[in-house]
Chimera marker file (.cmm) of the C-alpha trace (Angstrom):
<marker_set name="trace">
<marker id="1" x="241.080" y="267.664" z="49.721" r="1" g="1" b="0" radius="0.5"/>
<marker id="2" x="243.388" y="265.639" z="51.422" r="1" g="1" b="0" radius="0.5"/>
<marker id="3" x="242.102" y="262.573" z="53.209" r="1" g="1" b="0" radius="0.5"/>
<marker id="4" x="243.410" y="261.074" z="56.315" r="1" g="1" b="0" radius="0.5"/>
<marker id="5" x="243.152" y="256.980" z="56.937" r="1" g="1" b="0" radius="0.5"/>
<marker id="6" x="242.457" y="256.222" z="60.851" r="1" g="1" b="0" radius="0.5"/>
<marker id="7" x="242.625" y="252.565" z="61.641" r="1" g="1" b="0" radius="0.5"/>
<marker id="8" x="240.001" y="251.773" z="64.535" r="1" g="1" b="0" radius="0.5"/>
<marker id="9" x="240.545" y="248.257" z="65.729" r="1" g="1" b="0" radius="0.5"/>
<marker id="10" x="237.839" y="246.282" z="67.597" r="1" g="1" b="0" radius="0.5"/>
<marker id="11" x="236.875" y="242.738" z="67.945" r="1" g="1" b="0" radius="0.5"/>
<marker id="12" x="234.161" y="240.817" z="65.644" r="1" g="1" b="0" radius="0.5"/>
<marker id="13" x="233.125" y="237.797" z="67.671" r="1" g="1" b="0" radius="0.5"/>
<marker id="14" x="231.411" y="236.346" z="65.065" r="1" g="1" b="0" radius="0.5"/>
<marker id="15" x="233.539" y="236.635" z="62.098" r="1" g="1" b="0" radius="0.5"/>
<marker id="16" x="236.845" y="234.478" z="61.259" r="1" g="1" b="0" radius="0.5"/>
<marker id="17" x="240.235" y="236.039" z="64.056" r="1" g="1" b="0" radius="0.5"/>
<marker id="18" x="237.739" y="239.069" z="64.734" r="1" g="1" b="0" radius="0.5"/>
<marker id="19" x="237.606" y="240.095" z="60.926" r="1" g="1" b="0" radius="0.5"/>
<marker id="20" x="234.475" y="241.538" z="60.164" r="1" g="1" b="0" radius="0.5"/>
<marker id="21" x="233.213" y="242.505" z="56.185" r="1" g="1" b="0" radius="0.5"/>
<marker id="22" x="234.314" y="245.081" z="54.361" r="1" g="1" b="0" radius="0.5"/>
<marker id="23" x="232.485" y="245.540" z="50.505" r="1" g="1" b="0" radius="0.5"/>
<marker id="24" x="230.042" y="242.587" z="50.970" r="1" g="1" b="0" radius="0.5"/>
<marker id="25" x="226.915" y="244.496" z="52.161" r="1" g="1" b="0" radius="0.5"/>
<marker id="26" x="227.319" y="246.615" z="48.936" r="1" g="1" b="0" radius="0.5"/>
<marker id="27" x="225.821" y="243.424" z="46.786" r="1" g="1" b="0" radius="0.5"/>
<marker id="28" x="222.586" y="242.846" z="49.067" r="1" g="1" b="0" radius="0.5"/>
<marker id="29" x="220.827" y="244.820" z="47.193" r="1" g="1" b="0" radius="0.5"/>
<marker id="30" x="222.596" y="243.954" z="43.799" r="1" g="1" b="0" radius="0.5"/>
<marker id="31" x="220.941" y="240.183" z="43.995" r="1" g="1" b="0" radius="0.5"/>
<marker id="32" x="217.130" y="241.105" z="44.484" r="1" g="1" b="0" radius="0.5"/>
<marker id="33" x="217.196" y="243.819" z="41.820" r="1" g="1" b="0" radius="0.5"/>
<marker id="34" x="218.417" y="241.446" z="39.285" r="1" g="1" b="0" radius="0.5"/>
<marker id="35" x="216.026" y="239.114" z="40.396" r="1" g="1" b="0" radius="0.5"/>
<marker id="36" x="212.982" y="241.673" z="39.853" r="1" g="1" b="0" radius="0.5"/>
<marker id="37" x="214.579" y="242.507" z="36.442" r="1" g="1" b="0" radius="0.5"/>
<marker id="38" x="213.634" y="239.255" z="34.940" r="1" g="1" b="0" radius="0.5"/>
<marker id="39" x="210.555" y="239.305" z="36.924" r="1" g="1" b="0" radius="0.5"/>
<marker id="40" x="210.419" y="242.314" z="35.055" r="1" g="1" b="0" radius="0.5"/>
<marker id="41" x="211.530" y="240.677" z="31.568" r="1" g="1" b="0" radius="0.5"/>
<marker id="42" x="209.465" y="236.914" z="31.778" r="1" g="1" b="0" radius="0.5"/>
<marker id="43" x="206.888" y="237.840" z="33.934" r="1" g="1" b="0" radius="0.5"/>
<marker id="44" x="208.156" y="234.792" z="36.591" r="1" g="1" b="0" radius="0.5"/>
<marker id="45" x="209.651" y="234.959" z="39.609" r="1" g="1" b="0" radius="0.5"/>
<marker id="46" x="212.663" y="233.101" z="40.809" r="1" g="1" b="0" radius="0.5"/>
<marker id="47" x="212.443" y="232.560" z="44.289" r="1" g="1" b="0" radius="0.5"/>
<marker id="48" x="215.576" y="229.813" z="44.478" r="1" g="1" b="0" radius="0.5"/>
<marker id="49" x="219.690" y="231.013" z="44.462" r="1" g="1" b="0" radius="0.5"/>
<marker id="50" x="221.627" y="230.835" z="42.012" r="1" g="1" b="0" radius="0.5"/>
<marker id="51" x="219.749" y="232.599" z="38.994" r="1" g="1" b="0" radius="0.5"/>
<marker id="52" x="220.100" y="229.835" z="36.419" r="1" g="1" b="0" radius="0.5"/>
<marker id="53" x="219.133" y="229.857" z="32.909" r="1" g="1" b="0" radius="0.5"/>
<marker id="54" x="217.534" y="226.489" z="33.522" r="1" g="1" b="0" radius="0.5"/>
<marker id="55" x="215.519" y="227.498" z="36.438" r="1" g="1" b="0" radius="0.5"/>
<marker id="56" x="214.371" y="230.580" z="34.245" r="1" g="1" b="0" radius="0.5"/>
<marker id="57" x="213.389" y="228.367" z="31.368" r="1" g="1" b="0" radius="0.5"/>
<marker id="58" x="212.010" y="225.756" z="33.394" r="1" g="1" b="0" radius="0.5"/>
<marker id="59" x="209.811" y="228.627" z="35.054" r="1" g="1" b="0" radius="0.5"/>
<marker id="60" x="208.243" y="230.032" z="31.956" r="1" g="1" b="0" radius="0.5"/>
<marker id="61" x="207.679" y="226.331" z="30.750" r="1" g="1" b="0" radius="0.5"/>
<marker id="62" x="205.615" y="225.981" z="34.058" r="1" g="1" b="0" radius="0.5"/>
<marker id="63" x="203.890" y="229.575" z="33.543" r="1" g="1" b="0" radius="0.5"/>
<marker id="64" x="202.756" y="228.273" z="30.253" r="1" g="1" b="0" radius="0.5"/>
<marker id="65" x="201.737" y="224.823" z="30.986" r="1" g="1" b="0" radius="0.5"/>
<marker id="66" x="199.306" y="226.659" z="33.549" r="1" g="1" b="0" radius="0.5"/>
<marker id="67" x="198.085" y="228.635" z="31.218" r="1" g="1" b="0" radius="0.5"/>
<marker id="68" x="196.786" y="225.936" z="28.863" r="1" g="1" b="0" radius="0.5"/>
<link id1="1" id2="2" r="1" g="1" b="0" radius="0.2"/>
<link id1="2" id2="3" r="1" g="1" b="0" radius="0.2"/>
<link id1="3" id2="4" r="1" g="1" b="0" radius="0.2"/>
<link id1="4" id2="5" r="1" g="1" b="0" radius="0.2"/>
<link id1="5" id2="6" r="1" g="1" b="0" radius="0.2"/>
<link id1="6" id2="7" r="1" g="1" b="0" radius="0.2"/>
<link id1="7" id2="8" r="1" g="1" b="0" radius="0.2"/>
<link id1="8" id2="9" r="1" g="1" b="0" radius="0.2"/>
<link id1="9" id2="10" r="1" g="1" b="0" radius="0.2"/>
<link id1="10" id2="11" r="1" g="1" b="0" radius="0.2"/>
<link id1="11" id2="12" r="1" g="1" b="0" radius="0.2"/>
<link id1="12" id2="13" r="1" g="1" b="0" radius="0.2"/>
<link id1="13" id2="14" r="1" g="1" b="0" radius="0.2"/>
<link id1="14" id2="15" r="1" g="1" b="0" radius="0.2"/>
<link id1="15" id2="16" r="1" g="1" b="0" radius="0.2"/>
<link id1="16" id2="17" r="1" g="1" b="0" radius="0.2"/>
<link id1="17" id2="18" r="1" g="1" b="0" radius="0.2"/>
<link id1="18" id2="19" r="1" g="1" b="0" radius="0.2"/>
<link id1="19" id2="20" r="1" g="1" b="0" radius="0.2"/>
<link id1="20" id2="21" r="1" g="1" b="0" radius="0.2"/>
<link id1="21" id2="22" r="1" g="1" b="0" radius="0.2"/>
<link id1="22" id2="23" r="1" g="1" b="0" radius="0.2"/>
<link id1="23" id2="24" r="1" g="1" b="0" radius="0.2"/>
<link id1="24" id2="25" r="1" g="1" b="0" radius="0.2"/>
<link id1="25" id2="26" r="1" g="1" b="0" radius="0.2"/>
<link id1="26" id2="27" r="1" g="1" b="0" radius="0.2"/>
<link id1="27" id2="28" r="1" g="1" b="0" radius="0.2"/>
<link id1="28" id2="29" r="1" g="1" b="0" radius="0.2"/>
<link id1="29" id2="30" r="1" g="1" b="0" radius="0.2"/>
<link id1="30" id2="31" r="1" g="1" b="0" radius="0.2"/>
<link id1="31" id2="32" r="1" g="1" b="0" radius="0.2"/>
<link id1="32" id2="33" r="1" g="1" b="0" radius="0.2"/>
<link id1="33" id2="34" r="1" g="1" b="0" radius="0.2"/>
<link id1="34" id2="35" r="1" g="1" b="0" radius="0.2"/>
<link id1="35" id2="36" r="1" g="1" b="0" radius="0.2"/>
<link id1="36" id2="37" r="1" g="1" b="0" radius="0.2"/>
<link id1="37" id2="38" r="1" g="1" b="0" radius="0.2"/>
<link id1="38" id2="39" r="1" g="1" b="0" radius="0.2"/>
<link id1="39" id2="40" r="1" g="1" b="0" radius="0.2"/>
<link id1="40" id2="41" r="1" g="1" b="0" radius="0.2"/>
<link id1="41" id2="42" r="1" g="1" b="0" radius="0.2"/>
<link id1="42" id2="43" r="1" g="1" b="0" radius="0.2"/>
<link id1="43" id2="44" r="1" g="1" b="0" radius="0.2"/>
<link id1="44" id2="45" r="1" g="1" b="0" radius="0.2"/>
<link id1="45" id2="46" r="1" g="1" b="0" radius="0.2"/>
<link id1="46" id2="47" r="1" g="1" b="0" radius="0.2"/>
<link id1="47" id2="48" r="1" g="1" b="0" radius="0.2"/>
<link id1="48" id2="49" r="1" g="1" b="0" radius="0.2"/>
<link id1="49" id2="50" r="1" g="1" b="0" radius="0.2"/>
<link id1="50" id2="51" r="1" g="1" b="0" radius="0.2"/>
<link id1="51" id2="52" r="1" g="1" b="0" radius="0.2"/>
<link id1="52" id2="53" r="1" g="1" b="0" radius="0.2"/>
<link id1="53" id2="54" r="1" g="1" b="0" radius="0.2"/>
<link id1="54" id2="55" r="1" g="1" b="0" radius="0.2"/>
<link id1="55" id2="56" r="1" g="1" b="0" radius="0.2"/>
<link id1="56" id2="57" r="1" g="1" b="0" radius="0.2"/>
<link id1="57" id2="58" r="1" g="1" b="0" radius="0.2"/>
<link id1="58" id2="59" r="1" g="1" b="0" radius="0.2"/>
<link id1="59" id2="60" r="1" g="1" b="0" radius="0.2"/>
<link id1="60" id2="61" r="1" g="1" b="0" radius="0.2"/>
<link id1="61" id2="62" r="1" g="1" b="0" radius="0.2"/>
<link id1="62" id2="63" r="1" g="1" b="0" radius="0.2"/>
<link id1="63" id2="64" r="1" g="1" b="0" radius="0.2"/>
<link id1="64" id2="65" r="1" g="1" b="0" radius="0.2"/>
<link id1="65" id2="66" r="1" g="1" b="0" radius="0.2"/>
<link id1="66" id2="67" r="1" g="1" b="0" radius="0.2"/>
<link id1="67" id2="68" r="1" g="1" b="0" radius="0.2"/>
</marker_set>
């Protein structure tokens, strides 16, 4: 079918000359999900931004250390 493009303007006060997002709010729920996944995987959560190999490893060293 053929689809027609309608430009609405409005004003953002918040955002930068009234610009407000456009594909941002698709990767809200991108970040938690991977978080759960190595939740999922380790069995530790990451609670701290970014996801970092180091805070991964550093969190299963901790998880084990409590464990002994």
């Amino acid at each position: 079918p053929e689809i027609k493009t309608i430009i609405v303007e409005s004003n953002e006060p918040n955002g930068p000359f009234g610009a407000k997002e456009v594909g941002e709010g698709a990767i809200m729920p991108t970040i938690p999900a991977i978080l759960n996944a190595v939740y999922n995987a380790t069995g530790v959560r990451i609670f701290e931004l970014p996801l970092l190999p180091e805070r991964v490893y550093m969190a299963l060293k901790q998880k084990r250390q409590a464990k002994e």
